[in-house]
C-alpha positions, 0 to 999 in steps of 0.5 A, spaced: 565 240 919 562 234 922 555 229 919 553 223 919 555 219 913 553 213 910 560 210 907 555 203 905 548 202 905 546 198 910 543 198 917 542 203 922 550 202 924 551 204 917 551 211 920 557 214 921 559 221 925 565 223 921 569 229 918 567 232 911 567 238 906 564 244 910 558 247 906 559 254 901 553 258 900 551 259 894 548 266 892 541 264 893 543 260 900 544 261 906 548 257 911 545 255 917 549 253 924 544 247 926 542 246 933 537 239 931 534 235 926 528 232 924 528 224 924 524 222 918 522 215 914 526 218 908 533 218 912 532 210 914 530 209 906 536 213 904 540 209 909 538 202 907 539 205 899 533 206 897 531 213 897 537 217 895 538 225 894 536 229 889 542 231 885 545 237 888 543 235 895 548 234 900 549 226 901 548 226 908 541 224 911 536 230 914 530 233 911 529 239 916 533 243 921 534 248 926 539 253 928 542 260 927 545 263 920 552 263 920 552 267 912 548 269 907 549 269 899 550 275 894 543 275 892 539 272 900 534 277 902 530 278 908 535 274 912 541 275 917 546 272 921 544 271 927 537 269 926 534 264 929 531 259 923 528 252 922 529 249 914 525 244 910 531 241 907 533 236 901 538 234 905 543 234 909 541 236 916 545 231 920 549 235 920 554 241 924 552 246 918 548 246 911 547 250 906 539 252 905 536 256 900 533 263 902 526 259 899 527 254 905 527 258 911 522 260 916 522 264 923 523 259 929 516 261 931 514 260 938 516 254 941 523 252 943 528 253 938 531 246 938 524 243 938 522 247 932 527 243 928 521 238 929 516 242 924 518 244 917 517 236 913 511 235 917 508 241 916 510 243 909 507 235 908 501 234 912 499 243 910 501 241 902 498 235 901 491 236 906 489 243 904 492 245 897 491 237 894 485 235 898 482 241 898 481 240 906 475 245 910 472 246 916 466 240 916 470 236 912 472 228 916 479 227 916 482 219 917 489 220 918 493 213 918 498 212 923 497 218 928 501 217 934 508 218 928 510 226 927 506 227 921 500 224 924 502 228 930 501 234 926 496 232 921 490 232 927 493 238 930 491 241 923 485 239 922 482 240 929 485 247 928 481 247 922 474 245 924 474 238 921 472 231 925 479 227 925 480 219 925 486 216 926 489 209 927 493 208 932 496 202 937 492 202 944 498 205 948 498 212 943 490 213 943 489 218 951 496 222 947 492 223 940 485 225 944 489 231 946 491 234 940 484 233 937 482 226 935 475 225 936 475 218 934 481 213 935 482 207 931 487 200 933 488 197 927 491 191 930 485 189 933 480 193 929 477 194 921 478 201 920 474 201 914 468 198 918 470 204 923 469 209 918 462 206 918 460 206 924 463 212 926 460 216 919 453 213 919 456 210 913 457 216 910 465 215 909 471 221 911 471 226 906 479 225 906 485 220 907 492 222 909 495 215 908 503 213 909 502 205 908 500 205 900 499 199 897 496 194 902 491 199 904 489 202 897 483 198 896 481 199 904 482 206 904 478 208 897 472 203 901 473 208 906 472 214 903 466 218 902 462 220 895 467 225 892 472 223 897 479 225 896 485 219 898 492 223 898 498 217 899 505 220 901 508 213 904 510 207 901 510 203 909 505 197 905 508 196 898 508 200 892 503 196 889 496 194 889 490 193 886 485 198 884 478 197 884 476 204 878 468 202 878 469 203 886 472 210 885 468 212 879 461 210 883 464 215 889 466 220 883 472 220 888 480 222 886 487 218 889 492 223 889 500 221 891 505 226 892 512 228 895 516 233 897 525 232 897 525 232 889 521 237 888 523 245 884 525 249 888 519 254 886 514 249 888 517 248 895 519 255 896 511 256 895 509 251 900 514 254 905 510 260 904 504 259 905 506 255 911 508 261 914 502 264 913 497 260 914 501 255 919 504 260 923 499 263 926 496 257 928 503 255 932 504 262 935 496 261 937 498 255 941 494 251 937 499 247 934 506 245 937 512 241 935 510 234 938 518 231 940 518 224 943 526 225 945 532 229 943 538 224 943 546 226 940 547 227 932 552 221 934 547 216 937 543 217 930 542 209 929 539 208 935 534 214 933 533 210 926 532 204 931 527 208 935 524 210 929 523 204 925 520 200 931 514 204 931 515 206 939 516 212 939 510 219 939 511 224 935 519 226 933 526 224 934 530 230 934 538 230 933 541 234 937 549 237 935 553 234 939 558 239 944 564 234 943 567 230 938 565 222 935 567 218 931 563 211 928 555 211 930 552 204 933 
């Protein structure tokens, strides 16, 4: 089959579309015929070096996918050839086929088959970290850090659909979009202070939870924002791995930070939050209250420029990468 490898770490023009060892299903796998594949910040990091696959992982970049089943391991339940899937992968998903583990599967639900490859890395992140760690309710008041990105996207489709007020921070150009999924209140963080925001918007009061991507450079300001008994869930590294932390302002709201992530992962631990997705996530999608939110789709073979696209911060929503119908060879 074909992938896009990385031959040396480096820029996006360190993608290369080229020939590799077809996947082999292991007992508990199934191999899936991808269609598209979710472009995600983990796959820039992977292709500058600094975030590699965990060990058994394919080495090719793509944490979700969709397709159709080509095969099914000895021990797969519940799954056939010829269905159509999107999978939460640790790897591998720019590709023409990956091995996934059944755990990993979920039906595409209502929505375009190739757009649904755009759903389970955000949805298994934002439902993950917003309802099982944050404990994220009906009343509560979200602020959700870069809104117009496909997990910001996500997060305030979510939490709109859960009955809770949203805040999110955003450029000026995105705000119109983000209204119409569910934010009642948009921030403009290169012009605006979103801690003084907050406030204003609250009474003072402060949001009862904040879904962060830019860690260390927003930590102090993030848990000034935060409400008594406040919960700050970090998932991103976008401003540092290192900041300051004030314990006294965190011991006066008697509030938590909580930072996860998701690739590395057992198993175990992801196949249950592929289910409870399923099941509390699902239905939401099949309602129509959320859906797939794609910029663009663009070939697997023009991967760099997607990578580019993502990096700059222009885009709203997902980058998709679609399986090209003809060959390819260097990607730039």
């Amino acid at each position: 089959m074909r992938a896009i490898t990385i031959p040396e770490p480096g820029g996006p023009d360190a993608l290369v579309w080229a020939e590799v060892p077809d996947p082999e299903p292991g007992p508990d796998e199934v191999i899936v015929d991808v269609r598209a594949s979710g472009v995600n910040r983990a796959d820039l990091l992977q292709r500058q070096g600094h975030y590699p696959p965990p060990p058994g992982a394919p080495a090719y970049p793509g944490l979700e996918c969709s397709g159709v089943i080509t095969e099914v391991g000895a021990e797969v339940a519940g799954w056939a050839v010829g269905q159509q899937v999107c999978a939460l992968l640790a790897g591998g998903g720019y590709a023409e086929r990956v091995a996934v583990p059944a755990g990993q599967l979920l039906p595409v639900p209502a929505c375009d088959p190739v757009d649904a490859a755009a759903l389970p890395e955000v949805a298994c992140t934002v439902w993950s970290n917003l309802v099982q760690v944050a404990r994220l309710g009906a009343g509560d008041t979200l602020l959700v850090h870069g809104g117009g990105s496909g997990i910001g996207t996500f997060a305030i489709q979510l939490g709109a659909a859960l009955g809770v007020t949203v805040l999110t921070t955003a450029r000026e150009t995105k705000h119109d979009r983000l209204r119409e999924l569910g934010a009642a209140h948009i921030i403009d963080y290169r012009e605006q202070d979103f801690v003084e925001e907050v406030g204003r918007v609250t009474d003072g009061r402060g949001v009862d939870v904040i879904l962060d991507i830019m860690g260390g450079s927003y930590l102090g300001r993030n848990v000034s924002a935060l409400s008594t008994g406040g919960r700050l869930v970090v998932i991103g590294m976008q401003g540092g791995r290192k900041a300051e932390l004030d314990l006294g302002a965190l011991l006066t709201k008697r509030a938590s930070v909580t930072a996860t992530s998701l690739r590395s992962r057992p198993l175990a631990e992801k196949a249950e939050i592929v289910q409870g997705v399923r099941d509390e996530v699902w239905p939401l999608v099949e309602a129509g209250r959320i859906r797939p939110i794609v910029d663009r789709r663009l070939p697997m073979t023009e991967a760099a420029e997607a990578h580019r696209l993502v990096q700059s911060n222009d885009h709203f929503g997902k980058v998709l990468l679609t399986r090209p119908a003809g060959g390819g060879s260097a990607v730039s």
